[in-house]
Gaussian input, Z-matrix of N, CA and C with variables (Angstrom, degrees):
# hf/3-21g

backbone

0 1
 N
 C     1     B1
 C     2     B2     1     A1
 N     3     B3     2     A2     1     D1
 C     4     B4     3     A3     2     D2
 C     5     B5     4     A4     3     D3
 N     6     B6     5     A5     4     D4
 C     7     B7     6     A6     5     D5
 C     8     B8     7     A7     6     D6
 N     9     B9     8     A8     7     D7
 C    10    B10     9     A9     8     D8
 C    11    B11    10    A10     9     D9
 N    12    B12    11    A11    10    D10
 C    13    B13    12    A12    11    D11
 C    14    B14    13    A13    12    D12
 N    15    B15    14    A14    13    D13
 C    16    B16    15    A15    14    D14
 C    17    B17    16    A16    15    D15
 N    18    B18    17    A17    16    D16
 C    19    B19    18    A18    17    D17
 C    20    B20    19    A19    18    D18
 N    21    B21    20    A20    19    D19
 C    22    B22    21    A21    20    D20
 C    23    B23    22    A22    21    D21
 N    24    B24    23    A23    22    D22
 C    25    B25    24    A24    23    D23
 C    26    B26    25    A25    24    D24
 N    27    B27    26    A26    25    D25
 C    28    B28    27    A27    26    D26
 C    29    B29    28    A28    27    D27
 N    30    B30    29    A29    28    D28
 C    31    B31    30    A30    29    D29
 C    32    B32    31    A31    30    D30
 N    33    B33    32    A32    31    D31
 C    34    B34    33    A33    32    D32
 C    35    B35    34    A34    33    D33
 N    36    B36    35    A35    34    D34
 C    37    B37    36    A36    35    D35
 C    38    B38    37    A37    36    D36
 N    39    B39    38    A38    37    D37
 C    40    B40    39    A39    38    D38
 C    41    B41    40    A40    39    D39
 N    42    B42    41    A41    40    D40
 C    43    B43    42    A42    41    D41
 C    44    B44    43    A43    42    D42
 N    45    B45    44    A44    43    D43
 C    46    B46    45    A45    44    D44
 C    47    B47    46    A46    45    D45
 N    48    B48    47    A47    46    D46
 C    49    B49    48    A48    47    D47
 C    50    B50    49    A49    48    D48
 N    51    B51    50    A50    49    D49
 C    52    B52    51    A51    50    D50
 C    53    B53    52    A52    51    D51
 N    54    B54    53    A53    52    D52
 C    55    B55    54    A54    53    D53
 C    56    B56    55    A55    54    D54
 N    57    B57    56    A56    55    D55
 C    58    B58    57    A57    56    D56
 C    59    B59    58    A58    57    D57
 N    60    B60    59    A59    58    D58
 C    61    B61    60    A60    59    D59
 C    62    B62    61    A61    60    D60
 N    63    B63    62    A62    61    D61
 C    64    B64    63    A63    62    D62
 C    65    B65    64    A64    63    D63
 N    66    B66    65    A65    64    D64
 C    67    B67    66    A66    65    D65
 C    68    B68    67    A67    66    D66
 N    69    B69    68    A68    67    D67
 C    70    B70    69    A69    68    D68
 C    71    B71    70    A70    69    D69
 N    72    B72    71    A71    70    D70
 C    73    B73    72    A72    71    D71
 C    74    B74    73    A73    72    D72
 N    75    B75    74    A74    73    D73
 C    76    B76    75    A75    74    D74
 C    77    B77    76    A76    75    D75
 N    78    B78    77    A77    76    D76
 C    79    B79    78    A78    77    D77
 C    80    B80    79    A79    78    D78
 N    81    B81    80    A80    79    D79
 C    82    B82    81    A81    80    D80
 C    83    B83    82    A82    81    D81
 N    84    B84    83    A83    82    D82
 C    85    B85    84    A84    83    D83
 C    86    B86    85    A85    84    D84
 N    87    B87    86    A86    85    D85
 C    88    B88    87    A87    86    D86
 C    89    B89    88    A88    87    D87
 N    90    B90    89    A89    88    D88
 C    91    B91    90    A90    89    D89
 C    92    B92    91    A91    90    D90
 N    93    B93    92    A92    91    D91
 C    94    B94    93    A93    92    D92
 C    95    B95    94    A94    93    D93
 N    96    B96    95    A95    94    D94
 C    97    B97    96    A96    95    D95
 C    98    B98    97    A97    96    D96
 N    99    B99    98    A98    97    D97
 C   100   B100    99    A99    98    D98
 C   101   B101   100   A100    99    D99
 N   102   B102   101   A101   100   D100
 C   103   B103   102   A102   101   D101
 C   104   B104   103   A103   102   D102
 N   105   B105   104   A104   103   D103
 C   106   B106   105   A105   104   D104
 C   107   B107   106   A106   105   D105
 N   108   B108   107   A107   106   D106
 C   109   B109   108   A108   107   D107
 C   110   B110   109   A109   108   D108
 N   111   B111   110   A110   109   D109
 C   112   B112   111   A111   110   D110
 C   113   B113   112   A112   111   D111
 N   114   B114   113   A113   112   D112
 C   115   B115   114   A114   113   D113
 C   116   B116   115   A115   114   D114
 N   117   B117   116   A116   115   D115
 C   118   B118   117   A117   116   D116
 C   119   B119   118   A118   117   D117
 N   120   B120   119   A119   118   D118
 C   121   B121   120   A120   119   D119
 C   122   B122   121   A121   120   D120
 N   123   B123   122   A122   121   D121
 C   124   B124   123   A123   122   D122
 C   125   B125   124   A124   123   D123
 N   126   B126   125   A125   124   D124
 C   127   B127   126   A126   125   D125
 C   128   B128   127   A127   126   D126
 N   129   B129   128   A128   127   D127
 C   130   B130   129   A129   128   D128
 C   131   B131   130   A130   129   D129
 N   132   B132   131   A131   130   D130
 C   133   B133   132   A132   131   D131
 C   134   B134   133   A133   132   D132
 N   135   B135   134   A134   133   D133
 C   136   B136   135   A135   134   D134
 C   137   B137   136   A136   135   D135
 N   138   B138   137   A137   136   D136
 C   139   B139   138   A138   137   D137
 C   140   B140   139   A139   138   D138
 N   141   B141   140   A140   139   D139
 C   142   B142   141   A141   140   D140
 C   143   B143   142   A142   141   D141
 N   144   B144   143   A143   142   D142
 C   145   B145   144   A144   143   D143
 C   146   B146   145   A145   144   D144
 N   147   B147   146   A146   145   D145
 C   148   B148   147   A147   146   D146
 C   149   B149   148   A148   147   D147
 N   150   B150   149   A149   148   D148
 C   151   B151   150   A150   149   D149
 C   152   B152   151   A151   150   D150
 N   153   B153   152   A152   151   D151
 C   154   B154   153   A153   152   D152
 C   155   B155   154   A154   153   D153
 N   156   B156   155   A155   154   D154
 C   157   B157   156   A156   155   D155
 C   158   B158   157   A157   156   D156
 N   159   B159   158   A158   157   D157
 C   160   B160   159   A159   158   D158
 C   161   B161   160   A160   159   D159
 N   162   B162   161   A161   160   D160
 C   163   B163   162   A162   161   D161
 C   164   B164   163   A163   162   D162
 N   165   B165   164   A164   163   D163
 C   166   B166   165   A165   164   D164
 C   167   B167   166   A166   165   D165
 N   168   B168   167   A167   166   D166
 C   169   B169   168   A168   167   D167
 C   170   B170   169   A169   168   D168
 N   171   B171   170   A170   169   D169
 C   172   B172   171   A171   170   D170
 C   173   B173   172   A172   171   D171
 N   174   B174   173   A173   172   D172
 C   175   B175   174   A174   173   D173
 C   176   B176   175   A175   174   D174
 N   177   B177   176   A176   175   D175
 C   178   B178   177   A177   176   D176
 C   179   B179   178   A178   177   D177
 N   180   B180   179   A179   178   D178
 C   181   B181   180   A180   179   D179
 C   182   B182   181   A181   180   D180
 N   183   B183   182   A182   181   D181
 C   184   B184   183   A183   182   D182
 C   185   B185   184   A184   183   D183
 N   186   B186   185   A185   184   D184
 C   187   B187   186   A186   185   D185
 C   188   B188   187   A187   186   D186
 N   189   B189   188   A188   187   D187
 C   190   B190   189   A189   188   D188
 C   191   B191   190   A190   189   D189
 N   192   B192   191   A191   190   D190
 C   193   B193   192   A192   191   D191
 C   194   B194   193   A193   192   D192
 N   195   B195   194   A194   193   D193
 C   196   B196   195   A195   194   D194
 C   197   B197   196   A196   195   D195
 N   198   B198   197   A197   196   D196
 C   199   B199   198   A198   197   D197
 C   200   B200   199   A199   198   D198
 N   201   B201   200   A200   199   D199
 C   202   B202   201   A201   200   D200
 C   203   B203   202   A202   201   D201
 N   204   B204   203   A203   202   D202
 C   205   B205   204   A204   203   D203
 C   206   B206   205   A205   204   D204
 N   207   B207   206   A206   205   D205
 C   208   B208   207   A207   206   D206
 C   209   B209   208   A208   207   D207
 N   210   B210   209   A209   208   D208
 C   211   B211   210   A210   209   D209
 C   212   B212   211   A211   210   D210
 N   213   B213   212   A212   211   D211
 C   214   B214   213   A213   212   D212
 C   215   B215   214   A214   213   D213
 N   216   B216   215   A215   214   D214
 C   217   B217   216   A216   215   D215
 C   218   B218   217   A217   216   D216
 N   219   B219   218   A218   217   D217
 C   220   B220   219   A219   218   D218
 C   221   B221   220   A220   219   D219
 N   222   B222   221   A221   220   D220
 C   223   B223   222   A222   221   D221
 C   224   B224   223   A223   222   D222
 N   225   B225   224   A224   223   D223
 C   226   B226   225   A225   224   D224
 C   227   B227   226   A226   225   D225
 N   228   B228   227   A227   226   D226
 C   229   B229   228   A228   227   D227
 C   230   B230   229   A229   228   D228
 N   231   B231   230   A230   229   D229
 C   232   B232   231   A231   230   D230
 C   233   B233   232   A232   231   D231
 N   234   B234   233   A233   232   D232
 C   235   B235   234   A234   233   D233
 C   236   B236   235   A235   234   D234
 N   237   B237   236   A236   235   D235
 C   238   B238   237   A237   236   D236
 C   239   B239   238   A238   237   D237
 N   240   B240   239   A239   238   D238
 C   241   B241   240   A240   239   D239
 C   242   B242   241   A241   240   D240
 N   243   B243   242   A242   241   D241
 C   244   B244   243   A243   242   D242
 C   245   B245   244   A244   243   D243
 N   246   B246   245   A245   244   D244
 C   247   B247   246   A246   245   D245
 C   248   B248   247   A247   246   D246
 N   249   B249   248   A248   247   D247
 C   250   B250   249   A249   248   D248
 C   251   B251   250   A250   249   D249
 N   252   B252   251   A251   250   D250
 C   253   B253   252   A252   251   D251
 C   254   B254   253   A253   252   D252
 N   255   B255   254   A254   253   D253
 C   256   B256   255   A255   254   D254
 C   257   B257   256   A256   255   D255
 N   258   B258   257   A257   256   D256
 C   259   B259   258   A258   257   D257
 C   260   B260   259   A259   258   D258
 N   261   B261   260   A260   259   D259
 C   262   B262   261   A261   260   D260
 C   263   B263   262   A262   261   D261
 N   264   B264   263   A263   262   D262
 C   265   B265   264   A264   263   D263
 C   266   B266   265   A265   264   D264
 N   267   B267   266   A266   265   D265
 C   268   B268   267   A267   266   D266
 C   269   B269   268   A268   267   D267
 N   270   B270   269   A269   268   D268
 C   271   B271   270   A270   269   D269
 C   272   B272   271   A271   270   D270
 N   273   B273   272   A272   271   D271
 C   274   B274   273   A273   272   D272
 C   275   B275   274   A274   273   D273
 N   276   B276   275   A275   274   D274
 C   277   B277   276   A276   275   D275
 C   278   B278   277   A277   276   D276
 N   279   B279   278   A278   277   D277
 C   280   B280   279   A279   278   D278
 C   281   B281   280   A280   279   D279
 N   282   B282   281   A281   280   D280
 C   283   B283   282   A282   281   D281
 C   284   B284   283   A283   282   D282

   B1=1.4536
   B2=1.5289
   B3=1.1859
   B4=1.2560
   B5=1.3606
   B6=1.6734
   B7=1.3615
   B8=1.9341
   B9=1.2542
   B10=1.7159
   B11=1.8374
   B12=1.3397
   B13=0.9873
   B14=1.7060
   B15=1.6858
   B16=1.0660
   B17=1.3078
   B18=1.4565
   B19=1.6514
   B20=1.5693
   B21=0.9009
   B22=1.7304
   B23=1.8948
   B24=1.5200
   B25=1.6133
   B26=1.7380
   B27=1.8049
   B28=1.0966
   B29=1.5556
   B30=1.2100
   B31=1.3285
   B32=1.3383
   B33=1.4043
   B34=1.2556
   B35=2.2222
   B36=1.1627
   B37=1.3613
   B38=1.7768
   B39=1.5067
   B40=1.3598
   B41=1.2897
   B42=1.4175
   B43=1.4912
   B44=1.5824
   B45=0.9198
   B46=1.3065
   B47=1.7617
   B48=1.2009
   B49=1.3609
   B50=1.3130
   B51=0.9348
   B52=1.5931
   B53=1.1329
   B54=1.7976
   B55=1.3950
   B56=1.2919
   B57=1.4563
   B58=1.4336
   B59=2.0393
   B60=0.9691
   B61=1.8171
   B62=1.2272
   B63=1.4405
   B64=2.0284
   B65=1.0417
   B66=1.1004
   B67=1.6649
   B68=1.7283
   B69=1.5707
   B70=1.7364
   B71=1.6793
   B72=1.5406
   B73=1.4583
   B74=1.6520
   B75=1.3633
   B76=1.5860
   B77=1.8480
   B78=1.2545
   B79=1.2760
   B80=1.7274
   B81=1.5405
   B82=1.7058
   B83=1.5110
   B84=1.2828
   B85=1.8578
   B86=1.3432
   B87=1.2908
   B88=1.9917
   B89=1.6336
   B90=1.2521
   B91=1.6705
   B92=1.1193
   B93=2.0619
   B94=1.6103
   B95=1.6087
   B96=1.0326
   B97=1.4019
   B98=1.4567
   B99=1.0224
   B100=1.3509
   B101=1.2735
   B102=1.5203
   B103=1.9542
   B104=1.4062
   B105=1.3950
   B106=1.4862
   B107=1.4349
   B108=1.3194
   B109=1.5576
   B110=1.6362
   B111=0.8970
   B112=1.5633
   B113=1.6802
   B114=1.5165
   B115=1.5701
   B116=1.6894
   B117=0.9783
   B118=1.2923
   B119=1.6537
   B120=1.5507
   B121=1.8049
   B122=1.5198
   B123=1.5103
   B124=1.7815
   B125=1.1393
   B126=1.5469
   B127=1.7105
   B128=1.7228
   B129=1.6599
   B130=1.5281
   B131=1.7759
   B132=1.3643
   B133=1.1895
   B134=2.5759
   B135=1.5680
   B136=1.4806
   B137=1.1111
   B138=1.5820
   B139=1.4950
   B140=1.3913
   B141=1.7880
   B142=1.8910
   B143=1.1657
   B144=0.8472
   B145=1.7747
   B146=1.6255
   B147=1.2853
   B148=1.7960
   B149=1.1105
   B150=1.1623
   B151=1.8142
   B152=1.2176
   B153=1.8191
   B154=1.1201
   B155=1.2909
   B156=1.1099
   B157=1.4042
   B158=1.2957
   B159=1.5547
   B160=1.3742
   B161=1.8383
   B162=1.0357
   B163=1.9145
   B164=2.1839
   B165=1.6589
   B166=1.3463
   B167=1.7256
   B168=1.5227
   B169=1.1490
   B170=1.7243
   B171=0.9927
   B172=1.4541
   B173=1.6354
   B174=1.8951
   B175=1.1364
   B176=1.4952
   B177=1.5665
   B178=1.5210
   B179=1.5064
   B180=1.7285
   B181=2.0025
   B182=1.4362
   B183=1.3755
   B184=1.3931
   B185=1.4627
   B186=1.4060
   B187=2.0010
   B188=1.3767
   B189=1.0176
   B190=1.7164
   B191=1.5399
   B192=0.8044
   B193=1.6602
   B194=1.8453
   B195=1.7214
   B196=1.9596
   B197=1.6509
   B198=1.5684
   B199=1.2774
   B200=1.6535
   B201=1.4770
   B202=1.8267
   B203=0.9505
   B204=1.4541
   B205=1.7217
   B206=1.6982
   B207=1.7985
   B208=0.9180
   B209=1.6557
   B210=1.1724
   B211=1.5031
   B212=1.7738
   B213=1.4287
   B214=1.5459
   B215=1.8046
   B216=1.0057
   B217=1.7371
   B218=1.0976
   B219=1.4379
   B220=1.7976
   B221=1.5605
   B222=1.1700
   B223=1.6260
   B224=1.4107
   B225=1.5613
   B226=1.4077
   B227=1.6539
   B228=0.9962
   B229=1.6895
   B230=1.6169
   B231=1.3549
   B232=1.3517
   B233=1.8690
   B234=1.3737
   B235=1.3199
   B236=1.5534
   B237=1.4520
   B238=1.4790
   B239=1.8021
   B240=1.2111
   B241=0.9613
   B242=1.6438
   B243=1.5446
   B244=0.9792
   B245=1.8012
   B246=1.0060
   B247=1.8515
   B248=1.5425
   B249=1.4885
   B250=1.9984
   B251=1.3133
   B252=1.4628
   B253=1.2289
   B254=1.4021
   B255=1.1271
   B256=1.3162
   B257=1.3404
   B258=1.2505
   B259=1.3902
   B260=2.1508
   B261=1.0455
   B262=1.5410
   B263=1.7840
   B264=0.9684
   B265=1.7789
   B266=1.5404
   B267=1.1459
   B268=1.8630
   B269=2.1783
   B270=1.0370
   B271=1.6855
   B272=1.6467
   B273=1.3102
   B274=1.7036
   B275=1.4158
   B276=1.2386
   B277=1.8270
   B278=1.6001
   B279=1.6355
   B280=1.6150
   B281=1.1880
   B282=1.2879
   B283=1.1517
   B284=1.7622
   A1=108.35
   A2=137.22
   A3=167.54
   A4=94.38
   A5=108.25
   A6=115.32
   A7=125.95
   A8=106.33
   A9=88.03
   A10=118.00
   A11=127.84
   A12=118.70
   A13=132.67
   A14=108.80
   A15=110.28
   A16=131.54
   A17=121.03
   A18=122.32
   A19=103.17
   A20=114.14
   A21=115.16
   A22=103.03
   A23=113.33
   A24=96.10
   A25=112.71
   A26=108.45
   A27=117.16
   A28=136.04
   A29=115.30
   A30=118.16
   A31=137.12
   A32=142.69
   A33=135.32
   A34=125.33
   A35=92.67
   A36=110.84
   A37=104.95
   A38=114.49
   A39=137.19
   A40=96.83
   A41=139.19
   A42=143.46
   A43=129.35
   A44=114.92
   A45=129.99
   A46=126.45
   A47=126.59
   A48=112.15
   A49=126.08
   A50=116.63
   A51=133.59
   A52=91.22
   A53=136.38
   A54=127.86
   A55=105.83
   A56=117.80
   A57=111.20
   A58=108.32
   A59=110.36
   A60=117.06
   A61=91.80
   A62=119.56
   A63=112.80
   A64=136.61
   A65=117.47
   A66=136.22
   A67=107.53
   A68=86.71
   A69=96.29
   A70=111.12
   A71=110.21
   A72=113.70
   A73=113.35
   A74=113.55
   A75=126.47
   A76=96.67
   A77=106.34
   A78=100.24
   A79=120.30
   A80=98.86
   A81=98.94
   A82=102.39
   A83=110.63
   A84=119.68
   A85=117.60
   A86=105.91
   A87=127.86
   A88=116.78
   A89=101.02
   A90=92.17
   A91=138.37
   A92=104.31
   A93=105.92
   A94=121.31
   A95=119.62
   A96=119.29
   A97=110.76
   A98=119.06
   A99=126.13
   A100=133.20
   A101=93.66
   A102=109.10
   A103=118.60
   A104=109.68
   A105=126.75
   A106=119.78
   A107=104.92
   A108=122.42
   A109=117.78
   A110=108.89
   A111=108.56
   A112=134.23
   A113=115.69
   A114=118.62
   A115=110.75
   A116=126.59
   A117=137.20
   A118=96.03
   A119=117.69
   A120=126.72
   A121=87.58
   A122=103.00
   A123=120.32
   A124=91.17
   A125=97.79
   A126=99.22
   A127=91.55
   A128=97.91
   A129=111.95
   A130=96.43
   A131=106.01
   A132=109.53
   A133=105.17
   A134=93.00
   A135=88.62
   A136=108.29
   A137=120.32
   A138=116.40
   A139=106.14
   A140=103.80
   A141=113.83
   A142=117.82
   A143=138.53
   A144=156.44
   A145=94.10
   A146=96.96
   A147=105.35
   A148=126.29
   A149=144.06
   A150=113.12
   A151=110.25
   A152=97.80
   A153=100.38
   A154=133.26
   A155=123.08
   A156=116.16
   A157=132.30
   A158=110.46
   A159=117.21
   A160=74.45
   A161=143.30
   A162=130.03
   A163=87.02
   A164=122.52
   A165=80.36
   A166=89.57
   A167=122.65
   A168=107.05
   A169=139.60
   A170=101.56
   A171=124.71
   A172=98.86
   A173=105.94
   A174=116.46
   A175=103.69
   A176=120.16
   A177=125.49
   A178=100.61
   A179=116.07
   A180=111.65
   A181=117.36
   A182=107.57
   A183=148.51
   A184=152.29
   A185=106.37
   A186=107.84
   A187=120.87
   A188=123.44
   A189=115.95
   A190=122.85
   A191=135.63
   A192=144.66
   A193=118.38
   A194=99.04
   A195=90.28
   A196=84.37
   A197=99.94
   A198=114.68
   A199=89.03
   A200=105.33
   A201=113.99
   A202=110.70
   A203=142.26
   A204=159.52
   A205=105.49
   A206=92.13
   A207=96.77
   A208=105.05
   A209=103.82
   A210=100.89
   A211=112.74
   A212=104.34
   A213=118.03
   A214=101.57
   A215=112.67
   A216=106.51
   A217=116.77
   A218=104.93
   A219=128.72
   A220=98.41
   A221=83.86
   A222=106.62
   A223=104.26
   A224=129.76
   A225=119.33
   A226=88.28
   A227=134.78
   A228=132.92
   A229=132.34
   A230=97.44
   A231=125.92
   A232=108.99
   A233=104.48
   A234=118.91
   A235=104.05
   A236=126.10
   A237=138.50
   A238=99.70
   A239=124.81
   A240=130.00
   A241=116.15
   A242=114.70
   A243=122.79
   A244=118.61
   A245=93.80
   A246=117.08
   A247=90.29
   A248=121.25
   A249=109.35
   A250=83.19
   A251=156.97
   A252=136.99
   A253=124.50
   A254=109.69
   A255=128.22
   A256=120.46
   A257=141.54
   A258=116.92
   A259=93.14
   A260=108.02
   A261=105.56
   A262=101.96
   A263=113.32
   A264=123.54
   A265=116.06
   A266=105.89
   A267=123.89
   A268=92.05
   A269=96.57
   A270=106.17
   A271=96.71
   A272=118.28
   A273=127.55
   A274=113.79
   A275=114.22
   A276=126.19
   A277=110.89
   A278=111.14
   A279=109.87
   A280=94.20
   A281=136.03
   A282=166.67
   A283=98.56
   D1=126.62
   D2=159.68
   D3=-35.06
   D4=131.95
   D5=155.92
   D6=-67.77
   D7=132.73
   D8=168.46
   D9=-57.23
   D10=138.11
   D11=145.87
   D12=-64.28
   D13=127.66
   D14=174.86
   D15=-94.37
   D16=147.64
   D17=-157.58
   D18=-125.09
   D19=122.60
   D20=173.06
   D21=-103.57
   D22=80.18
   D23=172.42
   D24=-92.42
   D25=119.52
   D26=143.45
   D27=-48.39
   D28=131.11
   D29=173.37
   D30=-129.24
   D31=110.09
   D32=-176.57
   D33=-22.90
   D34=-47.50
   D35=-179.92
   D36=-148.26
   D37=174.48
   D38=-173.97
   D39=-72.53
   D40=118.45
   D41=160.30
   D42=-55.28
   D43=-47.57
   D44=167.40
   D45=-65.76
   D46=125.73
   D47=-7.48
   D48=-91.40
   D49=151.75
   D50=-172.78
   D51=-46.99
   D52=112.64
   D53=159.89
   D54=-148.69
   D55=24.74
   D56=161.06
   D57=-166.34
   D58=165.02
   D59=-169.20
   D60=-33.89
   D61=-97.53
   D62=-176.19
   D63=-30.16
   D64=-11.38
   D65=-177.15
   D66=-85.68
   D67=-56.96
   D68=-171.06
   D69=-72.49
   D70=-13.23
   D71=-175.12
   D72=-98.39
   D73=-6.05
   D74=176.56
   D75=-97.48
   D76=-41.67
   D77=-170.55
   D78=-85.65
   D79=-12.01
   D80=176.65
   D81=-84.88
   D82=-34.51
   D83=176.22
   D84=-41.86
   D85=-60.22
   D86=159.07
   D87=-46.58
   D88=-31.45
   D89=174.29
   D90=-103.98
   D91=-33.52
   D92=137.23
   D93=-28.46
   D94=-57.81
   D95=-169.43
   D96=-56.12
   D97=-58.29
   D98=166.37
   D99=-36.40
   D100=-54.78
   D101=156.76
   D102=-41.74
   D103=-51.70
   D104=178.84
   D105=-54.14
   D106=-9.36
   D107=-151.45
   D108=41.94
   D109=45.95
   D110=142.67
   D111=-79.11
   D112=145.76
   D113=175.45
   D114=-69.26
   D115=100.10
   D116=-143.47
   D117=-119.07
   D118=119.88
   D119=-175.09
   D120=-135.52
   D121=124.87
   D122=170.84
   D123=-114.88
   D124=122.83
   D125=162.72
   D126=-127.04
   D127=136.50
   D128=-172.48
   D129=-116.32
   D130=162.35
   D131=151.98
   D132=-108.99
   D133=145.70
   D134=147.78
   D135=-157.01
   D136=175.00
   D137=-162.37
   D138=-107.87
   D139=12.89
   D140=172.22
   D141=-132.76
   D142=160.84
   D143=135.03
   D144=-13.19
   D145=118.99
   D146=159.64
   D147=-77.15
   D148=158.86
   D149=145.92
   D150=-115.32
   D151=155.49
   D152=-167.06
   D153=-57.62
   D154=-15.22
   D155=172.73
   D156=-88.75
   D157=29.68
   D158=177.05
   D159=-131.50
   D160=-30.09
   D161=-176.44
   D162=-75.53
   D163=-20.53
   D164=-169.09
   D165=-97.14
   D166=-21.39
   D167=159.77
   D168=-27.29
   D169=-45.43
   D170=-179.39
   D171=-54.53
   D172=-71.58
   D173=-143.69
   D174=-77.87
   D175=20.46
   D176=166.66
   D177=-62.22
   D178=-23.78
   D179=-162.46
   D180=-117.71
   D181=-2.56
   D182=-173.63
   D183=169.57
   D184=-176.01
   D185=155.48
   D186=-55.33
   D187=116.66
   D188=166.70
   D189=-101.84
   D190=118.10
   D191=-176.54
   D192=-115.79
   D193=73.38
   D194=-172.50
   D195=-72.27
   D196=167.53
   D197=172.65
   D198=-139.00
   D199=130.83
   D200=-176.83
   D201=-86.05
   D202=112.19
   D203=-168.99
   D204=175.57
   D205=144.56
   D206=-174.43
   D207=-95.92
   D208=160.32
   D209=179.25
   D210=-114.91
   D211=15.63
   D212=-161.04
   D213=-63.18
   D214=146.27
   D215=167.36
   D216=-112.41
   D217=113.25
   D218=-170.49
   D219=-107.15
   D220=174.70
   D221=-170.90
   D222=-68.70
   D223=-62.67
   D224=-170.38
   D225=-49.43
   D226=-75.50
   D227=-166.16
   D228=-31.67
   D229=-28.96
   D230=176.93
   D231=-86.60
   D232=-33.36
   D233=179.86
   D234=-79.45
   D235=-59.32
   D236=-171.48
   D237=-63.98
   D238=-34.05
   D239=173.93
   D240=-54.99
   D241=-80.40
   D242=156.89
   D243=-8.82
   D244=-65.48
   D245=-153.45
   D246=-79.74
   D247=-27.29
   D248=-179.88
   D249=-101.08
   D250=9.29
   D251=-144.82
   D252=9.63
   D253=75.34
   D254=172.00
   D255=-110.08
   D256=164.54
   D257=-168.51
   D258=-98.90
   D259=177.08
   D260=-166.02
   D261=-90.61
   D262=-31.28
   D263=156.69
   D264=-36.49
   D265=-62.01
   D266=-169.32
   D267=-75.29
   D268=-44.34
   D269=-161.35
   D270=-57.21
   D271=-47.81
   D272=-173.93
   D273=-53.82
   D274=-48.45
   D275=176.11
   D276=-47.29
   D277=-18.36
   D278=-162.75
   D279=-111.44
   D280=167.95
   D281=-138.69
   D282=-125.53

């Protein structure tokens, strides 16, 4: 018997619920996989409290892992960016 393949999908923000284009295209990705039968781990970032019934929504297709950070691009970020030349994308993920 065949091992499952395992999937680690990253995500900008929490998918669920699906209520707009990026949402519905992170969250159909996660469930294909699942369909496929793959071992399927979403780790999201959001900058709120989920509720649970969109984390047990999720976990009908898998593992879910939010991690709470914002990913917003502010000025110090845009500034620190600049100044390490970093791009302002990569700069937000860090602390």
């Amino acid at each position: 018997m065949a091992d499952k393949i395992r999937i680690l999908q990253l995500a900008p923000r929490f998918p669920f619920p699906e209520d707009d284009g990026g949402k519905i295209g992170i969250a159909n990705i996660f469930k294909e996989f699942a369909r496929l039968g793959a071992e399927v781990t979403l780790f999201a970032y959001s900058d709120s409290d989920i509720p649970k019934s969109y984390i047990e929504m999720a976990r009908n297709y898998g593992r879910v892992i939010v991690h709470k950070h914002s990913t917003a691009n502010t000025p110090l970020r845009i500034i620190k960016s600049a100044l390490m030349n970093h791009s302002v994308y990569i700069e937000k993920h860090f602390p």
